[in-house]
N, C-alpha and C positions, 0 to 999 in steps of 0.2 A: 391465950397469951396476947398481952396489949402489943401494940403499934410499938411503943416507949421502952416495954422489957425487948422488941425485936430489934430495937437500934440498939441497946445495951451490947446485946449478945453479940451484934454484930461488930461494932468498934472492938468490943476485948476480942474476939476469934479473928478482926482483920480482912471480915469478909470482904469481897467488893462485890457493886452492883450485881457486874459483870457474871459471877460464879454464885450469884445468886438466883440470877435466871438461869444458867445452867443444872443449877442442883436440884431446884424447884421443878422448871417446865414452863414457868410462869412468864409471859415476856419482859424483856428490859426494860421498854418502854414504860409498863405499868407500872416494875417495878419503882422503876425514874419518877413519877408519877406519887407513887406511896409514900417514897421516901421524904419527898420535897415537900410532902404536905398540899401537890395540888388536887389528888384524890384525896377528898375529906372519908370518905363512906366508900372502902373496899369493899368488893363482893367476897362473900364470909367464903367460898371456894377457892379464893385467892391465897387470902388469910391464911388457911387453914395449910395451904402447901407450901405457903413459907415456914408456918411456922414447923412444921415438918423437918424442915433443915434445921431452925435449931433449938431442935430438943433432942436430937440424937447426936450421939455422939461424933458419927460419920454420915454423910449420906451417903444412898445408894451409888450414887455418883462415883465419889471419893473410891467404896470397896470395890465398885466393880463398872468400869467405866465403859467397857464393850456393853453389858446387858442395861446401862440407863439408856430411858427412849422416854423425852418428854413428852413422844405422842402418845404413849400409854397414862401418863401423869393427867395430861388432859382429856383423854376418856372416860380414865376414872373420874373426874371431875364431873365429868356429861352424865356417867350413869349414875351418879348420886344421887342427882337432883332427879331422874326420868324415872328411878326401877319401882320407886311406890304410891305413882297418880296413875290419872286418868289424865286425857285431854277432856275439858271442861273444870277441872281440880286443883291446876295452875295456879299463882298467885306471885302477885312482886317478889316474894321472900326467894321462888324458885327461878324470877326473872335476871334476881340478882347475883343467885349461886353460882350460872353461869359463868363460863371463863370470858373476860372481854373482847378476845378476837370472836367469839361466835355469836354471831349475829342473828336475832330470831326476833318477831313480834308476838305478843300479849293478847290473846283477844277473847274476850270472855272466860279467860282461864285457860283458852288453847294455846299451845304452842304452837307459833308456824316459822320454821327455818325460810331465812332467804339467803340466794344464794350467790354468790360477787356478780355484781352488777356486769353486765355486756357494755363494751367499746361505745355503742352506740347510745343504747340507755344514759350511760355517764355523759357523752357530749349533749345527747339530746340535752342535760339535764343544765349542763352548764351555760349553753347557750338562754337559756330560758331564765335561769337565776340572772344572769351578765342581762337581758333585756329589764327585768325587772327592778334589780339595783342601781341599775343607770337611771332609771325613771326615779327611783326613791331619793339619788339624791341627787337630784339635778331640782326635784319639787317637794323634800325636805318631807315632815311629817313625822309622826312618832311609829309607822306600821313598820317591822323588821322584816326581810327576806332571811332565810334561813334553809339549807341545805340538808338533805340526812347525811350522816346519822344524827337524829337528832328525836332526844326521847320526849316521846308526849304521851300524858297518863292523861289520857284522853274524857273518861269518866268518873275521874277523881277519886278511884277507888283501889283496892290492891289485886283485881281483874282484868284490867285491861294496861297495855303500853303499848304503842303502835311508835312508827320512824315514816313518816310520810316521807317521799321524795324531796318533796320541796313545800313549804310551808310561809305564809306571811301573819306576821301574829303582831297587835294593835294593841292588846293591854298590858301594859310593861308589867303589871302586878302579877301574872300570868308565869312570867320568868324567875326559874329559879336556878341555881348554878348545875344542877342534874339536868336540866332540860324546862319542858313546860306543862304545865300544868292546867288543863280544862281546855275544853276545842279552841284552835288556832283561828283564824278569820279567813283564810284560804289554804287549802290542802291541793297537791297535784299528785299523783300518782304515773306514771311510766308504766304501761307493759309487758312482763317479759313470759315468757309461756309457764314459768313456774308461778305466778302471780295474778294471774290473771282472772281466776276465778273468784280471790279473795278479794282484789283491788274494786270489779265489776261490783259484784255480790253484796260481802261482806262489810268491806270498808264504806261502800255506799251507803247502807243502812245506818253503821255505825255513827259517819259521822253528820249524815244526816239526822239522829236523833239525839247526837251531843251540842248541836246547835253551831256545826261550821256553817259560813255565811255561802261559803263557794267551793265547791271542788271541782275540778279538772281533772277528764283521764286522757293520755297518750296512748295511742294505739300506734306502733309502729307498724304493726303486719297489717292488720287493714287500714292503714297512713289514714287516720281518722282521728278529732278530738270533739271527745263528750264534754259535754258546762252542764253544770247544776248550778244554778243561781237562786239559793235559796233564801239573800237577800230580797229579794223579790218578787219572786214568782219560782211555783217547783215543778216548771213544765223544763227537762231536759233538753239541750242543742246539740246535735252533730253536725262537724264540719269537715270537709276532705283539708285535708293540709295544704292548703294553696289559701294565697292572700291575706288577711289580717285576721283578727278575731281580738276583742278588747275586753281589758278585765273589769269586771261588774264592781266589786269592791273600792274602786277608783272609777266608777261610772263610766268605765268604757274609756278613761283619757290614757288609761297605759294600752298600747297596741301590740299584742303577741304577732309577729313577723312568721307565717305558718312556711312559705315557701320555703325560708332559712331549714327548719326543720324536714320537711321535704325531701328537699338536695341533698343533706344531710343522709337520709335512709338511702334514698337513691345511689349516693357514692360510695357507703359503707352499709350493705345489706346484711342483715339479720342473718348469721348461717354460714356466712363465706369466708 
């Protein structure tokens, strides 16, 4: 069923938004979203639970209003896409089947769930975005700061999507209205104990061999920050979080304020 026969259907029945996402499972917002034409390209799992509601005569909803639970709606959603691969078997198609509150990254075909960010992770992350847009436009330039979520099909194929933390990306042709497309010019990474392994490991390699110019990792539990400055040289830095440390991409004229983040850990620890 098109987009065009779901508004049909929906003006003569009288639906509103509202008891659309209730019927469905699907949230408002997305729906808000579908309807207004700012999602161009639904994920077809969305689709598909709309249009659920209306081809039946009733929904589940409607007959029996105790036994609807739109967290089963979105599970079934989940096991759709998961009950006939492998991890390494993945592809966009399954990246997009996906319901859009759950959040996961692409990587070689793997699935890896992440999982709502920590208190701290989020200010670390803000404070860093807020030092670096200040500098972009206080000395102008065409490089964007950008924040996750934010989708980057990292080797331009339908295996990988990753959502870096925080992201600076310099070739506007690179942007497209889904996200971005081919390595960014600076990736950072945060952290968190569920993350850790792939951000170290994994995303190192990755985007190291997609051609980012710099990435940064934040280590909150050992208050440490790793640089790879692979503009220039691919000998790695650690620094303890005290004093300055300046980003390579801008040759060092933007200054990351490390204490800031610091104090930061120190006042609001990991845990507590």
């Amino acid at each position: 069923m098109t987009l065009e026969e779901m508004k049909r259907i929906k003006q003569e029945k009288g639906y509103t938004l509202a008891q659309l996402a209730e019927y469905s499972g699907v949230p408002l917002g997305t729906i808000q979203k579908i309807f207004s034409g700012e999602t161009e390209h639904p994920r077809y799992a969305t689709l598909k639970a709309l249009e659920k509601v209306f081809t039946r005569e009733k929904s589940a909803y409607e007959y029996n209003k105790e036994s609807y639970d739109p967290q089963k709606v979105q599970e079934a959603m989940i096991y759709e896409v998961f009950r006939s691969k492998r991890q390494g078997e993945y592809t966009l198609a399954d990246y997009y089947a996906l319901p859009d509150e759950r959040r996961v990254e692409l990587i070689d075909g793997e699935i890896y769930d992440m999982s709502a960010p920590t208190f701290v992770h989020q200010h670390i992350l803000g404070i860093i975005f807020s030092m670096i847009q200040n500098y972009v436009l206080t000395k102008g330039g065409s490089c964007i700061p950008l924040c996750a979520p934010v989708d980057v099909q990292l080797d331009c194929d339908d295996k990988t999507m990753v959502q870096p933390d925080l992201l600076i990306i310099c070739d506007k042709s690179q942007i497209y209205k889904w996200g971005i497309k081919g390595a960014p010019d600076f990736c950072l990474e945060i952290i968190s104990e569920s993350t850790s392994r792939k951000d170290y490991v994994k995303k190192l390699q990755k985007y190291t061999d997609a051609g980012v110019k710099e990435y940064w990792i934040i280590d909150p539990f050992r208050k440490m920050l790793f640089t790879y400055n692979w503009k220039d040289d691919y000998i790695p830095h650690m620094y303890p979080l005290k004093g300055t440390v300046g980003v390579a991409l801008y040759d060092e004229d933007l200054m990351i304020d490390l204490d800031k983040i610091a104090a930061l850990i120190q006042d609001y620890p990991e845990g507590d």
